[in-house]
C-alpha positions, 0 to 999 in steps of 0.5 A: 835654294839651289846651290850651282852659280848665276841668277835666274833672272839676269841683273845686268839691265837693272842699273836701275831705271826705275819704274818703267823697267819691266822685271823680266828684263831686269837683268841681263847677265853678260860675264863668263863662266869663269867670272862668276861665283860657285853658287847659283842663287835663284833671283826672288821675284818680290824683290826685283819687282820692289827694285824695279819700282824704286824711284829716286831719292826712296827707300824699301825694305826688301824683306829678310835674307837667307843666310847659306854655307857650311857652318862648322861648330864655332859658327853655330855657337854664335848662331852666325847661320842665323844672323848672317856676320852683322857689323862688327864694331871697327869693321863695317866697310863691305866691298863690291866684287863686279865680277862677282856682282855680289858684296864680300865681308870680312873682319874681327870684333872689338871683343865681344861677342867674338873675334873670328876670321870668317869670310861672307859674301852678299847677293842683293836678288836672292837675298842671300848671306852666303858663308864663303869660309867659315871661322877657325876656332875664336881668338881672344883680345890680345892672345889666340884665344883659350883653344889654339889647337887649329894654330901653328908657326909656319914660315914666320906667321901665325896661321891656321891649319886651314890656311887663314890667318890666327891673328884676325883684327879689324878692318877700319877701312883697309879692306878693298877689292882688286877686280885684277886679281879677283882677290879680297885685300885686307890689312890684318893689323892686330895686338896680338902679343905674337912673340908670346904666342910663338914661344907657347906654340914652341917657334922662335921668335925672332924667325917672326915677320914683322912686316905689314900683315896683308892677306889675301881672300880668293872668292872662287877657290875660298883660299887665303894667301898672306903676303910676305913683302921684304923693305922698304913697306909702311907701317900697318897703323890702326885705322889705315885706309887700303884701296885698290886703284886702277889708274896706278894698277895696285891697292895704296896704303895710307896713313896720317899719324904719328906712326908714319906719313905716307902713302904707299902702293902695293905691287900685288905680282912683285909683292912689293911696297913703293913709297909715292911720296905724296904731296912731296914732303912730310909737313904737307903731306900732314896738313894735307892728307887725313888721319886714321879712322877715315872712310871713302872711295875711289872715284872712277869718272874724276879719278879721285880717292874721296875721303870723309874723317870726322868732319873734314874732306879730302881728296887723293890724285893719283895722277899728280900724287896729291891730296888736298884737304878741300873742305873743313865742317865742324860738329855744329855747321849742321852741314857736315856728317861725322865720318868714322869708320865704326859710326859710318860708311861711304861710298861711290853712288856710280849714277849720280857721280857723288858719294853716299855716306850712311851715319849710323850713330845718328841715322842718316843718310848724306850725299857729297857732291866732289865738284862742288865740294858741299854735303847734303842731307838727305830725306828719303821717302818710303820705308825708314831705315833700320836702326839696329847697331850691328848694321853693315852697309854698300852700294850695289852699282848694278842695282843703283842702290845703297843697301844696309843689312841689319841682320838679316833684314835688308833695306835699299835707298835709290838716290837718283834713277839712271 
C-alpha cells in the first residue's frame, strides 16, 4: 500500500447512485492538493464494485481493513495495529472531515482495556485505519497513570512532551469537525485529580486553567492545540454536546443540567465563549432543550441541530436561538429508539434529508424524518449488521452509506439511492 495522498480512483461521482454506476467512474475527485490528506490509499476495486451496486434500503459487508501508521510501544501493547481504535465505551461519535473525505476518531475508554489519547482517521475506498497520532503513555482512571515520564505543566496545563493532552476523557458527543479550520474539536472533560497530579509534577497549582478543556487536532500537520479561553465560558459538564455550525461560524457547546443552562459558541480566532441565551430564559430553555448524554447532528438543508436523548427529540435554530422539544416517545411505544451516546449514534443521511440513528444495545437501525417528526424502523436487506460491542459508526456522504467498524470489519447500509 503506497503511503503518498489521494485515491486512485476518484470518489467524487459515487454519491451513490446505485446499480447503474459504473466503477471506473465512481470517483471523480475535484479538491486541491493542499485540501487532501498526506496519504495516498489505493482504492480497492472489490469494494467500489459492492458499493456501486448497493441499492437502497441494502446493507454489505466490505470486507476487512488494513490498519496503517507508526505504532509506537503503547499501541502495540493493546495491539491497536491489529485493531485498529474500535469503540471506546462513552466515546463512539466518528466525524467526516469533507475536505479530507475521510472520518476522524478520537477518545478515552471508561477504564479498561486502556485510556489513551490516540487520534485515527478512516478511509471507506481503501479500507483502511490509519493511526494519525499515536498514543503517549496510558493514563489511569482518575491520575496519569503508573508512568508520567511523557507529562509536564506547562502554561497551566497538563500536557504531553508530544504536545497532546495527558488528561484524555471521553468524548460523549463533544466531538465535532469544523471544515473552517480543518481542525478536530473535542471537549476533553475528565476527573482526573489535576491539582494532585501538579503538585507531584512539582507546579503550583493554583497556576492551573480551570476553564473549559478544548483541544484541537490538526489532521494535516497531526499537531495539537489546547485552547486557553478567559471568562465568561461554560461548564465543560460530562456528556455535553459540541457541534460545528456554518450559519453562526463557530462550535456551540450545550448543556441541560443541574451544572448549567445553556448554550454557548465557541469563536475559534478570538477564542472566546459567548452565551446565545437560548430560548431566552433558564426555565424554558430547561423544559425545552436535551440533557446530557444526547446524540445528533446538524441539518444543512433545514438548517437545524436534531438531537435524539433517551426517547425524546429535539430540535436547535440557530437562526431564531431556540430549541424545541418536538416529540416525547417512551420505552414501550415501540415507535421510538433509545438514543445514548455509549448505546448509539446518529447522524445526517445527506440524500434522503433525515437522520440515521444505528442502536447498538439492540442492533438496529431507525430513520427520523425531522418534518414530519416520526422515527421509523428499518429492515435492511442483504448482509446483517455486525454485532460485536466495540462497534464505531458514521455516515460517509460521498458514499451515500452509513458505515459500522467492528473492528476491522467494515459494514455499509444505503438508506435511499440518490
Amino acid at each position: 500500500m503506497s503511503l503518498d495522498n489521494s485515491h486512485s480512483t476518484d470518489r467524487r461521482a459515487f454519491l451513490a447512485c446505485g446499480p447503474a454506476i459504473a466503477v471506473g467512474s465512481v470517483f471523480a475527485r475535484s479538491s486541491s492538493a493542499a485540501d487532501t490528506p498526506n496519504e495516498k490509499l489505493d482504492s480497492k476495486d472489490a469494494v467500489l464494485k459492492k458499493l456501486a451496486s448497493l441499492e437502497a434500503n441494502h446493507a454489505v459487508l466490505l470486507g476487512k481493513a488494513v490498519v496503517v501508521g507508526e505504532f509506537n510501544d503503547t499501541a502495540r501493547k493493546y495491539e491497536l495495529h491489529k485493531t485498529g481504535p474500535r469503540g471506546r465505551d462513552f466515546t463512539n461519535k466518528v466525524c467526516w472531515a469533507p475536505d479530507r473525505k475521510r472520518a476522524l476518531f478520537c477518545g478515552a475508554n471508561h477504564a479498561v482495556p486502556h485510556r489513551l489519547n490516540d487520534v485515527w482517521e478512516f478511509d471507506l475506498p481503501s479500507l483502511t485505519w490509519s493511526m494519525l497520532y499515536a498514543p503517549d503513555l496510558p493514563r489511569g482512571y482518575a491520575d496519569l497513570g503508573k508512568d508520567t515520564s511523557d507529562v509536564e505543566f506547562r502554561d497551566g496545563l497538563l500536557m504531553t512532551k508530544r504536545g497532546g493532552p495527558a488528561v484524555i476523557a471521553h468524548t460523549w458527543w463533544g466531538l465535532t469537525y469544523d471544515p473552517r479550520h480543518k481542525t478536530l474539536l473535542f471537549m476533553n472533560t475528565w476527573v482526573t485529580e489535576q491539582k494532585k497530579a501538579v503538585q507531584a509534577l512539582g507546579g503550583d497549582p493554583a497556576e492551573l486553567y480551570t476553564g473549559p478543556p478544548l483541544w484541537a487536532f490538526y489532521p494535516t500537520t497531526r499537531t495539537r492545540k489546547p485552547f486557553k479561553a478567559v471568562k465568561p465560558y461554560p461548564v465543560a459538564i460530562f456528556g455535553g454536546m459540541l457541534e460545528y455550525i456554518p450559519d453562526l461560524g463557530g462550535s456551540i457547546w450545550h448543556t441541560n443540567n443541574w451544572q448549567m443552562h445553556g448554550t454557548w459558541l465557541h469563536d475559534y480566532e478570538k477564542d472566546a465563549w459567548k452565551d446565545l441565551k437560548a430560548n431566552g430564559g433558564e426555565a424554558v430553555f430547561e423544559k425545552a432543550s436535551p440533557e446530557p448524554e444526547q446524540i445528533g447532528y446538524y441539518d444543512p438543508k433545514r438548517k437545524i441541530i436534531v438531537v435524539h436523548r433517551h426517547y425524546a427529540t429535539h430540535h436547535f435554530d440557530p437562526a431564531k436561538l431556540e430549541w424545541k422539544a418536538v416529540r416525547a416517545g417512551n420505552k414501550d411505544d415501540g415507535r421510538t429508539p433509545y438514543g445514548h451516546d455509549a448505546r448509539s449514534v446518529f447522524y445526517h443521511d445527506p440524500v434522503s434529508g433525515h437522520g440515521l440513528l444505528a442502536q447498538f444495545e439492540t442492533n438496529t437501525l431507525w430513520v427520523y424524518d425531522p418534518d414530519a417528526v416520526t422515527w421509523t424502523k428499518l429492515t435492511p436487506a442483504g448482509d446483517p449488521m455486525p454485532t460485536g460491542g466495540k462497534r464505531l459508526a458514521y455516515v460517509d456522504p460521498i458514499a451515500n452509506v452509513l458505515v459500522v467498524m467492528d473492528g476491522v470489519t467494515i459494514w455499509a447500509y444505503r438508506y435511499k439511492a440518490a
